[in-house]
C-alpha positions in Angstrom: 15.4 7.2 79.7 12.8 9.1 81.7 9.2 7.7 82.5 7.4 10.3 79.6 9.9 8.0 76.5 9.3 4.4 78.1 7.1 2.9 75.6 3.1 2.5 75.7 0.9 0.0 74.1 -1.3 2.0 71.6 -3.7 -0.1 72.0 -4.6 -1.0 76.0 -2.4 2.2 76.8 -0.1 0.0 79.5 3.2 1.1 80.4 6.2 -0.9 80.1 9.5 -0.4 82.1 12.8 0.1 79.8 14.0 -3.2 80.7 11.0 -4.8 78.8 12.3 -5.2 75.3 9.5 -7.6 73.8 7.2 -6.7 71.1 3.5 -8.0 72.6 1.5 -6.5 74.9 0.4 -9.2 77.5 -2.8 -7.3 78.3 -3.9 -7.8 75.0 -2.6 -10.6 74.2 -4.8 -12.1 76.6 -8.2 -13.3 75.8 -9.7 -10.2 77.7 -8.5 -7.8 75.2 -7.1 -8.0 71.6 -4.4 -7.1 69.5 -5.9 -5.2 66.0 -5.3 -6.8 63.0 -2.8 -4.0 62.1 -0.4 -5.7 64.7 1.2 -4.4 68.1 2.5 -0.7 68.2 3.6 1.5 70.7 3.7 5.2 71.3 5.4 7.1 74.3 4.2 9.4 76.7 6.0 12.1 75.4 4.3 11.4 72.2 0.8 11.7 73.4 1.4 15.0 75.3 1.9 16.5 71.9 -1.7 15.8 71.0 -3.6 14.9 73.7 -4.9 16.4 77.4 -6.6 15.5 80.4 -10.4 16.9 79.7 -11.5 17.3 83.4 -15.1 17.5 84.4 -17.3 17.5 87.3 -20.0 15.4 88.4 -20.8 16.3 92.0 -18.7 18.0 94.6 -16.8 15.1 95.8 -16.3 13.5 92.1 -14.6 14.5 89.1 -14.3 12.5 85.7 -10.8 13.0 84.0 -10.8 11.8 80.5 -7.8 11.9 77.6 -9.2 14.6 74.6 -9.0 13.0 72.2 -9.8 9.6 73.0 -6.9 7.3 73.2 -6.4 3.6 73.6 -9.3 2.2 75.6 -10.8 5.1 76.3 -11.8 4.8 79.9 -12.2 7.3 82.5 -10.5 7.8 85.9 -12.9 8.8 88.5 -11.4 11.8 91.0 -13.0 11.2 94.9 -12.6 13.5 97.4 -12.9 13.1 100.6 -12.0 14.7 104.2 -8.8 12.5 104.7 -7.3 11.8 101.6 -8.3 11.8 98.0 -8.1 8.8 96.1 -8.3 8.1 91.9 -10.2 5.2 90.4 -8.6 4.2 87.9 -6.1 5.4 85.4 -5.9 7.4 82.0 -3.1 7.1 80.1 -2.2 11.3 80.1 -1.0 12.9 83.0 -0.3 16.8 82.3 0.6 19.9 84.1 -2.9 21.0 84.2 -4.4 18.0 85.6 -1.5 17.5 88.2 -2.3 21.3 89.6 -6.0 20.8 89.5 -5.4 17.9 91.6 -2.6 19.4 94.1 -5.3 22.6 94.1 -8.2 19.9 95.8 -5.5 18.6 98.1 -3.6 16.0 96.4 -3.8 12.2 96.2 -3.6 9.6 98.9 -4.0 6.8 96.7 -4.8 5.4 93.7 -7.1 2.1 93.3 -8.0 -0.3 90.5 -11.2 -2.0 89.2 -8.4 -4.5 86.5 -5.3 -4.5 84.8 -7.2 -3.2 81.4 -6.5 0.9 83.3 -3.4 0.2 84.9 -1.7 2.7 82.7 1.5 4.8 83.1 -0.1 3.9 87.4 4.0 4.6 88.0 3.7 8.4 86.6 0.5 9.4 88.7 1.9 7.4 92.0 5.5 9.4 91.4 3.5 12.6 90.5 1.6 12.2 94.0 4.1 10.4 96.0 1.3 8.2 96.8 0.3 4.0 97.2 -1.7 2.3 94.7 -4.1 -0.4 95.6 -4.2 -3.5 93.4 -5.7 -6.7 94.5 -3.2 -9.2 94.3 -5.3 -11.9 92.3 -4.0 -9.7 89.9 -0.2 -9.0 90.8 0.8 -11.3 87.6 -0.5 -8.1 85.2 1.6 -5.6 86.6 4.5 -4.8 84.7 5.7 -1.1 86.0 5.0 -1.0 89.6 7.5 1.5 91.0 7.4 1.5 94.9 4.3 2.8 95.3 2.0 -0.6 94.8 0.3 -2.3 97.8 -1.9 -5.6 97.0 -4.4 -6.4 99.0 -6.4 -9.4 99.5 -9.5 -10.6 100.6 -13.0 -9.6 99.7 -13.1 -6.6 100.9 -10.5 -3.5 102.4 -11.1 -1.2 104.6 -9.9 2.8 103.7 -10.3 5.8 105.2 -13.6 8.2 105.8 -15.5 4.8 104.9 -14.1 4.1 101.7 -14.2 0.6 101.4 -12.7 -1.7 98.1 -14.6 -5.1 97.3 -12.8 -7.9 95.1 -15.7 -9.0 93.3 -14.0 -11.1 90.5 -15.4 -12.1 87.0 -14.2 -9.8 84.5 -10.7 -10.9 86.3 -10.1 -12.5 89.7 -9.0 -9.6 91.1 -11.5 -7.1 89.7 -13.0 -4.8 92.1 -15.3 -1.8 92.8 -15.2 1.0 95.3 -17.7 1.8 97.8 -18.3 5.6 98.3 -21.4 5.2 101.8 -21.4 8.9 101.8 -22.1 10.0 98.5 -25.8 9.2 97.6 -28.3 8.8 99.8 -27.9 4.7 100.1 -24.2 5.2 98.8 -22.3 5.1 95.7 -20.6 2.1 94.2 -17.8 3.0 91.2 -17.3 -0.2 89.1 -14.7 0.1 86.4 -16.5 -2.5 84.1 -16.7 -5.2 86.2 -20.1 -4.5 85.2 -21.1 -3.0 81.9 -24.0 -0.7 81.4 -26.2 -1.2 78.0 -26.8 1.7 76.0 -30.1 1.7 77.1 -29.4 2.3 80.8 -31.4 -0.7 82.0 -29.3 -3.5 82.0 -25.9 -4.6 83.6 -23.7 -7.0 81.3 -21.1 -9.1 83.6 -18.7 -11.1 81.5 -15.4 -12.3 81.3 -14.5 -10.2 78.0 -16.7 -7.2 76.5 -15.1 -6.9 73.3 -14.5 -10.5 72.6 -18.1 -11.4 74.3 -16.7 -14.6 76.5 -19.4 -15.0 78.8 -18.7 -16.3 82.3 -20.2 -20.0 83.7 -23.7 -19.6 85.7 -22.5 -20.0 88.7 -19.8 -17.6 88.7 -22.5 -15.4 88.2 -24.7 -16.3 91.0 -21.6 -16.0 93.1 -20.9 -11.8 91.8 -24.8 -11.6 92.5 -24.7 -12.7 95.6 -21.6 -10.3 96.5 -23.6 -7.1 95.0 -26.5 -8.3 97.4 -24.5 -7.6 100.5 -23.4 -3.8 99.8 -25.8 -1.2 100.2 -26.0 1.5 96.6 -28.2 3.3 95.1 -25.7 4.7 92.5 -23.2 3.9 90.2 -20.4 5.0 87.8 -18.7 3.0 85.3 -15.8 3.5 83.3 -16.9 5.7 80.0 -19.1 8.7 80.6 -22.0 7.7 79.6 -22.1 4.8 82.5 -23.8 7.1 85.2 -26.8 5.7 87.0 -27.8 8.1 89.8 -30.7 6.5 91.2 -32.4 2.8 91.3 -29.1 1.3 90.7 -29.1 -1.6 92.7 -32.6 -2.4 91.0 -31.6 -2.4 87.5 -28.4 -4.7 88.9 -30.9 -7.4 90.1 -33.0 -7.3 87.2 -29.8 -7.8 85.0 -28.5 -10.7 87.2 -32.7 -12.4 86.7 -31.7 -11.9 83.0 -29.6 -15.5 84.0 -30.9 -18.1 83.9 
């Protein structure tokens, strides 16, 4: 069995290896996520490819959005950086076609691929065999990954250093290992790309940080206070989440403040 027939939750869009022979999905099974009421079901990767693509699109010159058209699973978005040393991909989509794997060769490959939480780990295996390259994961979070390859390198800390001053910051909250990105060089006070370890409102003006968003579990006070105090030490001025909506391109780190005075 090749990687494109191993079977994929429908639902969270996880890979599973072919030795995993259970029917539940332990990232939804968790709290965090949900099975539907239908039940568990899987589809392959091979499957998908029959309907589905990677929609790429640009947002500046050093960051592209890569989305699956249609919409599948969770929906998220993988975020594309490039930069003079190595690209690296936030994130994953569950879809990896020919298209998207020559676009990327055609702006120089990948050097890595990072994570924000186990929600976007994905088929992580196909892109890292695709690219020959590591992935990042902190390893509050090892206990989630179920199809690692050889490619995966936890980290630990609060904070790891990358190349062209890419740096990764555990920030926790959402999960214990979640973490954002920090991109110095690409806005004027830099640019921060968060998965949803923070959740922008429809209305562009608020920050939601919780345990789960679609089960609403909030987190204690003080946990908050202590992902405040974190966002207080980086420097930002902009910031991309994980659907496409979630672009906030200036006075970012003052609508995070005002969200986190929203606790009281």
């Amino acid at each position: 069995m090749n990687d494109n027939q191993l079977k994929m939750c429908s639902e969270c869009g996880i890979q599973y290896p072919q030795n995993y022979t259970e029917n539940i999905c332990i990232i939804c099974e968790d709290e965090r996520q949900a099975v539907p009421q239908s039940g568990q079901s899987w589809t392959t990767h091979e499957k998908l490819l029959e309907n589905h693509s990677v929609k790429i699109k640009k947002i500046n010159d050093n960051l592209y959005e890569l989305v699956v058209n249609p919409k599948f699973s969770i929906g998220q978005r993988a975020l594309l950086v490039l930069s003079k040393d190595g690209n690296i991909l936030w994130d994953c989509i569950p879809v990896l076609d020919e298209a998207a794997i020559e676009f990327i060769k055609g702006k120089g490959g990948l050097k890595a691929v990072a994570f924000s939480h186990p929600h976007y780990y994905s088929n992580m295996k196909m892109w890292a065999d695709a690219f020959n390259c590591k992935i990042y994961i902190h390893e509050k979070d090892k206990e989630w990954v179920v199809n690692h390859g050889d490619f995966v390198e936890y980290w630990n800390g609060n904070d790891l250093k990358l190349w062209n001053e890419l740096k990764l910051h555990n920030i926790g909250g959402h999960f214990e290992g979640s973490s954002i990105i920090e991109i110095p060089w690409m806005s004027e006070n830099g640019t921060l790309l968060i998965g949803d370890t923070m959740y922008l409102s429809p209305s562009m003006k608020h920050f939601a940080t919780m345990r789960s968003y679609p089960n609403r579990i909030p987190l204690p006070l003080h946990e908050i206070r202590r992902i405040e105090k974190r966002f207080q030490e980086i420097n930002y001025d902009t910031i991309y989440g994980f659907y496409s909506y979630q672009n906030v391109e200036k006075n970012a780190k003052e609508i995070v403040e005002k969200s986190f005075d929203k606790y009281e």
